[in-house]
C-alpha positions, 0 to 999 in steps of 0.5 A, a space after each residue: 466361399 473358397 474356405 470353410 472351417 467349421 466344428 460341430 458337435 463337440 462343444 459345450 456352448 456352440 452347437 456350430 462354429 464356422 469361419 468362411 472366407 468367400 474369394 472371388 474377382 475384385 470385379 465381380 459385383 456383391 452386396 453385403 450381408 443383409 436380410 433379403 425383402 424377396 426371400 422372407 426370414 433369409 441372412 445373406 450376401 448376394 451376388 449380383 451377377 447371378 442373382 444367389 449367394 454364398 452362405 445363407 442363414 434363415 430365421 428358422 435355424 436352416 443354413 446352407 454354404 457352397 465352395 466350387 470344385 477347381 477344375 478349369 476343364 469343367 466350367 461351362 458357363 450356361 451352367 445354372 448358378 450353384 448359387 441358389 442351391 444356398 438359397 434354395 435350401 436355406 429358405 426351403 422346409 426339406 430335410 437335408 437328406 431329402 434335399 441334397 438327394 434331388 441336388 444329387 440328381 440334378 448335379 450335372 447341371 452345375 458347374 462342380 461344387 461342394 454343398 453344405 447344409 443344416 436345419 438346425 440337427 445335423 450338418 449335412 455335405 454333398 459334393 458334386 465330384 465325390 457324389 454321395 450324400 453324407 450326415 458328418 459326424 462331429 468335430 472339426 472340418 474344412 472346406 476349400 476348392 476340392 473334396 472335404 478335408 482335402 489336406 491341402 496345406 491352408 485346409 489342414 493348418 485351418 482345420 487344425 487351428 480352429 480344432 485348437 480354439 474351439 478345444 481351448 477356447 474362448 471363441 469370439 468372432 474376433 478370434 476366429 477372424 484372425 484364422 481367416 487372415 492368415 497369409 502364410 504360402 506353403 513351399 511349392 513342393 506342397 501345393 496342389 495341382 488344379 490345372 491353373 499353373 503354379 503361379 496361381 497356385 502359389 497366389 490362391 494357396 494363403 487361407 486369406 488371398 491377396 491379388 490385383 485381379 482376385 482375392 478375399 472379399 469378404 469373411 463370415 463367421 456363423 455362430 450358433 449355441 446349444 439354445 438357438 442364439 444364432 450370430 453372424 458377423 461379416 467382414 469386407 476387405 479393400 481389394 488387393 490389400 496385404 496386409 489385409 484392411 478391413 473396410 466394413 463390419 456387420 452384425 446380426 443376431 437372432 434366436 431360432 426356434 428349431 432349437 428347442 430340443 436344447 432347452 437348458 444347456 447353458 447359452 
């Protein structure tokens, strides 16, 4: 993922409302979000270059999410692929703080990332450049490219709208898509400085990307309430598309059984 906006905690239904775009090469292959036969119980897109993916939930309630840390300096690509961290926690039985310890451990090994996780309790962060493993407190959050929360302009603005819905409601995958294609650029003089140049800057600044080469492929929207019930939505996008048009929807639900500490909130 390149993006991800997620409230946690603080609201009367949902235990955890995240919204995530995944950015990537238009050449780079994927497939769409499905059960996994080699990974029993796993929700999952996959990357079919490097075998792991981006955002994964598992039947248990387990979920875990991944951005990179932009930093061309640092890609070395005999690096492991950050993406079996996702799977790896997901499909695991460790708890999120013995897990993210052994990734802390072992960080160098990767390319530099940002690494979420929960197993149904808490929601857990670990970034490889920041290094300290932390259980977050709750209320509203996002992730792009950088540390967490980093006020990068479509990280706060996102922030900020999703606080808004999740405060006001109601919240709908639907609702929380039209966070996700928003393509406002900031003016240059708020932009980050990540060593790609301006013009990539101004390209990868929207929260929905748009260009021949690179861009949005697909959104995510994980839904889970106080008593289990788990929802996930994807959406695919055709490349280089702005506005942006959507070329395939799909839907699962499930109710995990790690949830029973909830019984009688409302669902």
């Amino acid at each position: 993922m390149c993006l991800i906006l997620f409230h946690c905690g603080r609201h009367p239904r949902y235990r955890l409302i995240l919204a995530a775009n995944r950015d990537e090469f238009h050449a780079r292959p994927t497939r769409h979000a499905a059960y996994w036969p080699d990974r029993p119980g796993v929700l999952a897109g996959r990357d079919l270059a490097a075998g792991g993916t981006w955002l994964a939930v598992h039947r248990s309630g387990r979920m875990a999410a991944i951005t990179n840390f932009r930093d061309p300096a640092a890609n070395d690509p005999r690096a492991r692929s950050r993406g079996d961290l996702v799977l790896d926690f997901a499909a695991g039985r460790q708890s999120p703080a013995d897990f993210l310890a052994g990734v802390e451990r072992r960080r160098t090994t990767y390319n530099p990332f940002n690494l979420l996780v929960a197993d149904g309790a808490d929601l857990w962060y670990f970034g490889s450049r920041e290094g300290r493993v932390r259980r977050l407190a709750p209320g509203t959050h996002a992730l792009s490219n950088h540390l967490l929360d980093t006020p990068w302009p479509k990280v706060a603005s996102g922030r900020a709208a999703l606080a808004r819905l999740a405060g006001e409601g109601p919240v709908t995958p639907e609702g929380l898509l039209a966070l996700l294609l928003d393509r406002e650029t900031p003016d240059d003089g708020r932009l980050p400085d990540t060593g790609i140049g301006l013009e990539w800057e101004r390209r990868l600044a929207p929260r929905f990307i748009v260009s021949d080469v690179y861009g949005t492929r697909s959104a995510t929207v994980l839904l889970v309430t106080h008593r289990g019930r788990v929802t996930l939505v994807e959406w695919t996008f055709r490349p280089g598309a702005d506005p942006p048009r959507i070329t395939g929807r799909r839907a699962f639900g499930f109710t995990a059984e790690r949830f029973a500490d909830a019984a009688g909130r409302p669902d």
